[in-house]
N, C-alpha and C positions, 0 to 999 in steps of 0.2 A: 437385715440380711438380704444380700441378691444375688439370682441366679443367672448366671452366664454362658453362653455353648464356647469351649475353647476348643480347637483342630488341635490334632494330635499329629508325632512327626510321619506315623503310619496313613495319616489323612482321616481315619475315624474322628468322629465331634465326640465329643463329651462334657458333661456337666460342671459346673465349678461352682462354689458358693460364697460369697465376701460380705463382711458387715458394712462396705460403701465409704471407708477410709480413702480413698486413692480419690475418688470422687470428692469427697471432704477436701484433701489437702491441694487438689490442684484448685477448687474453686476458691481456698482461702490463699492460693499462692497467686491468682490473678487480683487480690488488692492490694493497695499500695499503703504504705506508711508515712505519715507527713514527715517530714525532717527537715528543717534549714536548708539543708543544702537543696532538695528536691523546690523546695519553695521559692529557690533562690535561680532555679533552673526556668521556671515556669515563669519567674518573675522576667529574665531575660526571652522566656520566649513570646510573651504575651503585652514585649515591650513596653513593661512596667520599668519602675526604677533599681538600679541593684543593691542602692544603699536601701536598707531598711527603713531606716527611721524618714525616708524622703516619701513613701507612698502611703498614701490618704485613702487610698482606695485598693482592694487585694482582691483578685481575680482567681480563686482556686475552684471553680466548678465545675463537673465534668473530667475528674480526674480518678476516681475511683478511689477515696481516701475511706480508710475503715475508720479512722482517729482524727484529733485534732491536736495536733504538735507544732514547738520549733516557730510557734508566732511572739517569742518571748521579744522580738527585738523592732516588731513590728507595733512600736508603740503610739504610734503619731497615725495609724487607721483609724477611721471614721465608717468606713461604711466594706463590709467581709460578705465574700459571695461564695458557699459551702455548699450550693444545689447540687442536687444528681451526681452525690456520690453515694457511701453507704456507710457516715459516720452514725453510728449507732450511741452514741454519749456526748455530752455537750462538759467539753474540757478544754483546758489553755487558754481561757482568754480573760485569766488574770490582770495580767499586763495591759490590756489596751480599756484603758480607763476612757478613753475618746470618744468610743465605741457607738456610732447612732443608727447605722442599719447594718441589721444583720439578717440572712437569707440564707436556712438552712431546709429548704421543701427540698423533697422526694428524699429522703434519707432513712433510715430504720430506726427512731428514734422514738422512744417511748414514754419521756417525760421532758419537763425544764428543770435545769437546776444548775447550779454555777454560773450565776449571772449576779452575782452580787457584787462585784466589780465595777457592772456596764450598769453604772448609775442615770447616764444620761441618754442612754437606748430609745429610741423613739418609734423605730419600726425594726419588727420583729413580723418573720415571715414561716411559719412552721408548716405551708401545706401538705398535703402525699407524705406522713406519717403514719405511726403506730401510738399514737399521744393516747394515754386512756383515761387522765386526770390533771387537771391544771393543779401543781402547787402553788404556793404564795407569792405574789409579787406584789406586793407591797411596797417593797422597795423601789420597784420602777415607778416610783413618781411621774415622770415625761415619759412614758409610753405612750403615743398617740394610735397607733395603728397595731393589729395582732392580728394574723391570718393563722386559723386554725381547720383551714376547710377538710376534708375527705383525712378525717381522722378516724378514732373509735371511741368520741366520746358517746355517752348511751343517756345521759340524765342532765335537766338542769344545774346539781350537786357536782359533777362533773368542773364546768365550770363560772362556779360560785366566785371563786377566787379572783374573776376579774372583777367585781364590785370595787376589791378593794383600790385597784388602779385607777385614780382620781381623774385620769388626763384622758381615756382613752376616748377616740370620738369616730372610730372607724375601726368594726369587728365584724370578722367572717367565721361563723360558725356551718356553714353549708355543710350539706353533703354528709352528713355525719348520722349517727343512730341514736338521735333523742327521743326519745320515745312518751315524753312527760307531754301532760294537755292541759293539766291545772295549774292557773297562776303563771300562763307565759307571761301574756303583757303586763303583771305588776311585775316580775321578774326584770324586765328589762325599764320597767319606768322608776324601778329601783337604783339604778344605775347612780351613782353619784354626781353628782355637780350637773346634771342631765345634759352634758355636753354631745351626746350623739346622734352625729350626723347623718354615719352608714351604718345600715344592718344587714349582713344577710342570712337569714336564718329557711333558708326554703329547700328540700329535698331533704328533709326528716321527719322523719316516719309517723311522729304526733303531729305534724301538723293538719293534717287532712280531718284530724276529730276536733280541732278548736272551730267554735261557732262564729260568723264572723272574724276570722282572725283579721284577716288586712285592718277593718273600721277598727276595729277593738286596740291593734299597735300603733294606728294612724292616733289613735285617742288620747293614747300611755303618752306618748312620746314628743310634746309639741314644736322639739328643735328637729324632730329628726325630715331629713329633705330626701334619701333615698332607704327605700326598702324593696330588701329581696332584689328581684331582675327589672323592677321600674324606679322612675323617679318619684316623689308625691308633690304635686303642683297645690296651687293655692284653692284652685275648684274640687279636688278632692278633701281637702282639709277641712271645705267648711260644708259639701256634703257628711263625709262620716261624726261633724258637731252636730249636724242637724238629725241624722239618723240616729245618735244618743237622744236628743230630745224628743223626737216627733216622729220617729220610724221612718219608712221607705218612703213615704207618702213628702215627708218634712225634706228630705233628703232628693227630692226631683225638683220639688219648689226651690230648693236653696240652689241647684243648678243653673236654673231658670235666672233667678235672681241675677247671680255671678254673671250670664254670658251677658242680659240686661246692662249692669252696670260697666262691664268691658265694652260693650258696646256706644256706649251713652261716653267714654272717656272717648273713645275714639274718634268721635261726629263733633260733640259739645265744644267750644272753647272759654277756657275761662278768661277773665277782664286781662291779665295780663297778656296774653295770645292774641283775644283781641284787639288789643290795642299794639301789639307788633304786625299784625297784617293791613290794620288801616295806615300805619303808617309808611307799609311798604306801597300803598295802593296810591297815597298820596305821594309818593318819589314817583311814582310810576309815570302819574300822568303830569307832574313837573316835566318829567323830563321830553315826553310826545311831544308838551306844549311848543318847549323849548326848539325842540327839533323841528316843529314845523314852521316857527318865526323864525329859523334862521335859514331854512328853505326860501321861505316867502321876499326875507332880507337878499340872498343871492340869489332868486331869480328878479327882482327889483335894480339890482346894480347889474345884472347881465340887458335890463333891456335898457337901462340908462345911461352905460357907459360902451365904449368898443369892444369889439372881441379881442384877445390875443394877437391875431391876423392882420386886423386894424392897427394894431397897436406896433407893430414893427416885432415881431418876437419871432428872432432867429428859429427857433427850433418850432414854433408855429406855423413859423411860414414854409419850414421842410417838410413837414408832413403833409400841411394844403395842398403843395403838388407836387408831393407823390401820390395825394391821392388824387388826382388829377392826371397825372400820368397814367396811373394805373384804370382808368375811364377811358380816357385817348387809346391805351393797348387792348381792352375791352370792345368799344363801341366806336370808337371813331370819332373823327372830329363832330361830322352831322349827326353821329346819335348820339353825342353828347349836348349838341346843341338843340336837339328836339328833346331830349330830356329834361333841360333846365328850363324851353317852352312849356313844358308840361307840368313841372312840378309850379311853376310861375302862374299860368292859369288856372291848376288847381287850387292856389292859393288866392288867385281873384276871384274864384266864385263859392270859396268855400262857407264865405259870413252871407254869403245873400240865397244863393239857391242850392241847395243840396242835390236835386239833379242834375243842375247845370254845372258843378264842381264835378258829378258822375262822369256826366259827359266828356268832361276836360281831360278827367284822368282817361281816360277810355284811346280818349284820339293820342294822348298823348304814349299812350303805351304802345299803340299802333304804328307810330312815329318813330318809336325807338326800335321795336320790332322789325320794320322795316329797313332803317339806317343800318341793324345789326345786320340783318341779310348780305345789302351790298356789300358792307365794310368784311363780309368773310369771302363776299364772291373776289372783289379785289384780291384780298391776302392772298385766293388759290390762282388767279391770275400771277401776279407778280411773282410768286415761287415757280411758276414753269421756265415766265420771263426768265429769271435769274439760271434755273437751272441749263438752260438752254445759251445764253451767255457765257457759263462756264467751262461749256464746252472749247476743246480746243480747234480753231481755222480750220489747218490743217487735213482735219478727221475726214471731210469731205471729199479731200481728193487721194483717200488711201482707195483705191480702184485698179482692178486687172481689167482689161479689155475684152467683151465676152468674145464669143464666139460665134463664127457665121449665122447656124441658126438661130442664135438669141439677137443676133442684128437682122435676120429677116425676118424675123417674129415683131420685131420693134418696129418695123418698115412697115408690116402689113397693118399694125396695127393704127397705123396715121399716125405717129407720135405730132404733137402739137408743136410747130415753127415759129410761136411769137413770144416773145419777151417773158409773158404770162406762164406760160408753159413749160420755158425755162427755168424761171426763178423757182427753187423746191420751196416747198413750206416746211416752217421749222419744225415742226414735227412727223415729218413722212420719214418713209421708212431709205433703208440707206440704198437697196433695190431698186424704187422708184427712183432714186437722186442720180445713182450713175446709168438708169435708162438715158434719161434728160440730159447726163454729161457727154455721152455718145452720142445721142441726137445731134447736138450740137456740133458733134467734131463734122456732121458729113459735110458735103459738099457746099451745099446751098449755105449763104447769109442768113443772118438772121437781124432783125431791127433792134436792138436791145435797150433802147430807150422806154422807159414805164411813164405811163400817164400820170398824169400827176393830179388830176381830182379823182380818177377811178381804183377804187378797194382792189388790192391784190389778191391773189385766187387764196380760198381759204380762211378770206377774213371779210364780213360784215362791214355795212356803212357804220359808221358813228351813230349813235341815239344822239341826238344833239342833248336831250333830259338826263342821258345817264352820266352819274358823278366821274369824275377821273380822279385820281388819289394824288395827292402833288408828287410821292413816287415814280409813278409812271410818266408825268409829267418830266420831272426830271431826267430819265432812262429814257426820254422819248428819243432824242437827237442821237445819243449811244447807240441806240437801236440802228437808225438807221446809218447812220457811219459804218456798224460791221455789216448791215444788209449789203451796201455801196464794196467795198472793200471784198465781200467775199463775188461782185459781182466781174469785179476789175479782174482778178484774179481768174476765175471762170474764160471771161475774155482771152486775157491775157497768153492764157496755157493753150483756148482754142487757136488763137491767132499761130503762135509757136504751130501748134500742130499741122497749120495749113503749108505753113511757110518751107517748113521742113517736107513735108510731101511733094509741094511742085517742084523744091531744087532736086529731090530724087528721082523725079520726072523728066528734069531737064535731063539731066545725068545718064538717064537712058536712052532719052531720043537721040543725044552727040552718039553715044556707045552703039545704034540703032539694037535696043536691044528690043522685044516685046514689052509693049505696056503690061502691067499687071492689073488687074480689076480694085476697085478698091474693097472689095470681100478678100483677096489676095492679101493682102497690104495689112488688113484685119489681125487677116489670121493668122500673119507672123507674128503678128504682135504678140498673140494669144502663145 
């Protein structure tokens, strides 16, 4: 009976009393009923097959089934997955004689029975039950595996009944309420055909009073390879034998012994191992042998015979000079030719004196060091050379006429009247060039003839020792063909300009007009 506050339409609360029906039937109206058809629903939505008899495999868990129906046609299953629902009876599965895994944990179920059918069952899954006693199965022949963990069984007697099941080789009794201490390990070394592999028997309540239990089941049990939450390796097996014979004391020696002899396989090798690493040892240095007479054999026929180079070989001879070229772009003719001095005398004195081969290398590095110097001072020569050629004739006479005071500032300042003075240097500034082009328009001649052994302004006598590059040599006559040419020119335009001045002179004395000054004359210009 339960009590409840219900509002009343005047808004007072008051009491109500119910026997918990309504709560009953709404929790027994949220399970579900197996039926074909739902089966056949789930089978489509679980992308199963929709013929029955085509699926091997049936996917019904997590559905909330109170029963087990409606698998009458699911004959050809193999392996039924019934978890986490809340089938409380184990029914309908007459039909599927196929039958090898079945998985019914977390369900309300409180024994086995109706499997007389599922002849050929091999794993059976009963976790997160209400299981309080194993009946017979006997019948299961090939049962291999039975999971009975977090059940209520409370006793050995409990489950007795898998003795009878000849196959089994993997049993989980965990978690449960055994509370028995006497005769575990003959208990399970009882087991038939002693085919067991896995135990797990740990998280029940007798086990904390058996004495030694691990050594004592390690004992029972000589096939068994896992117990409880570890494995049992071969150094525990033959400790817990020694600790039957000889206690704790017998049982650290047999330790000892054990990692002894793992150790001794490890290092040791036996005649047949042996005799596979000398015979590796012997290819081994077969092979060095070989490899170094056949070293020996091609540098023999390399100093006996010609090179490639020697030999005429097209694509030997391409590479020779390009790498040859690429020396010449580097160092130049002369420090290519003091380098091959160099590496030459290092090789004349390398068998007789080791210092005097120092030596050689030394002078010779110095020699190429220095080749390398000029051969860059050239290169930046030649690229002004060039840049300065490239210029256009012309450029020199884009000029406006100054004006008075910049031609009496030029006057005062002496501008220089010979040849020298005229000719600009190729590098002055474009300022200085048309000072000197006005100079020249005045009055006075000038000699324009250039000496011909003496250096022109801005350039140095010749080192007769310093290299000239055949470049320059080449460019030398070009050179001076544009010096000549832009000098004609110069001429040419002063000439004009005089020419032109005195017939405007003439022009004025017929007209008697007044002379004008040649600052006058200027500064029209301007």
């Amino acid at each position: 009976t339960t009590t409840t506050l219900v509002q009343s339409k005047d808004g007072s609360w008051q009491r109500s009393t119910g026997d918990g029906g309504e709560e009953k039937r709404k929790s027994s109206s949220s399970l579900k009923k197996m039926t074909p058809e739902i089966v056949a629903e789930i089978c489509n939505e679980r992308k199963m097959w929709s013929q029955p008899q085509l699926n091997n495999k049936l996917y019904l868990n997590y559905k909330g089934f109170e029963n087990i129906d409606g698998l009458e046609d699911y004959v050809n299953c193999r392996s039924l997955y019934l978890g986490n629902n809340s089938i409380a009876k184990i029914d309908g599965l007459h039909r599927m004689t196929q039958l090898v895994v079945l998985h019914l944990e977390c369900n309300r179920l409180t024994g086995i029975a109706n499997l007389e059918s599922n002849l050929v069952l091999r794993v059976l899954n009963l976790e997160y039950n209400a299981i309080r006693c194993i009946p017979a199965l006997s019948h299961l022949t090939k049962l291999e595996q039975i999971n009975l963990a977090r059940n209520q069984l409370s006793s050995l007697d409990d489950i007795k009944e898998l003795q009878s099941c000849s196959s089994l080789t993997n049993i989980d009794v965990s978690f449960n309420e055994i509370e028995t201490q006497e005769g575990v390990p003959e208990f399970w070394a009882s087991m038939p055909g002693a085919k067991l592999k896995l135990l797990r028997f740990h998280n029940n309540p007798g086990i904390r009073f058996i004495e030694h239990y691990r050594k004592r089941m390690v004992n029972s049990m000589p096939e068994l390879q896992y117990l409880d939450e570890r494995p049992i390796f071969p150094v525990e097996r033959k400790s817990c034998l020694a600790w039957e014979k000889g206690g704790m004391q017998a049982m650290q020696q047999a330790k000892k012994d054990h990692f002894k002899e793992h150790h001794k396989m490890a290092t040791e090798l036996d005649d047949e191992q042996r005799a596979k690493l000398t015979l590796m040892r012997k290819k081994a240095m077969e092979r060095i042998e070989r490899e170094e007479r056949e070293r020996k054999e091609a540098e023999e026929k390399a100093e006996a015979g010609l090179t490639p180079v020697q030999e005429g070989d097209a694509e030997a001879l391409e590479q020779y000079a390009k790498s040859w070229q690429t020396k010449l772009n580097l160092y130049g003719a002369d420090g290519v030719r003091a380098q091959v001095a160099g590496e030459e005398a290092a090789q004349k004195f390398m068998g007789a004196d080791p210092s005097s081969a120092q030596a050689a290398a030394l002078k010779a590095q110095k020699a190429v060091a220095e080749a390398q110097k000029k051969a860059n001072e050239e290169h930046l020569r030649q690229k002004n050379v060039t840049a300065e050629l490239r210029r256009e004739p012309s450029k020199a006479l884009n000029f406006a006429p100054p004006s008075r005071s910049c031609r009496s500032a030029a006057s005062s300042r002496g501008a220089a009247s010979d040849a020298s003075s005229f000719r600009a240097p190729l590098q002055s500034s474009e300022e200085d060039h048309a000072d000197r082009q006005f100079a020249a328009l005045d009055g006075t001649d000038f000699d324009l003839s250039l000496p011909k052994d003496s250096p022109s302004k801005g350039q140095s006598a010749p080192d007769k020792d310093e290299v000239v590059p055949d470049l320059w040599k080449n460019l030398e006559a070009a050179n001076k063909e544009a010096e000549m040419r832009v000098l004609d020119q110069n001429m040419k335009s002063g000439q004009a300009f005089n020419k032109a001045r005195k017939e405007e002179m003439a022009r004025a004395s017929e007209g008697n007009q007044p002379q004008t000054s040649q600052g006058n004359e200027l500064e029209g210009l301007d």
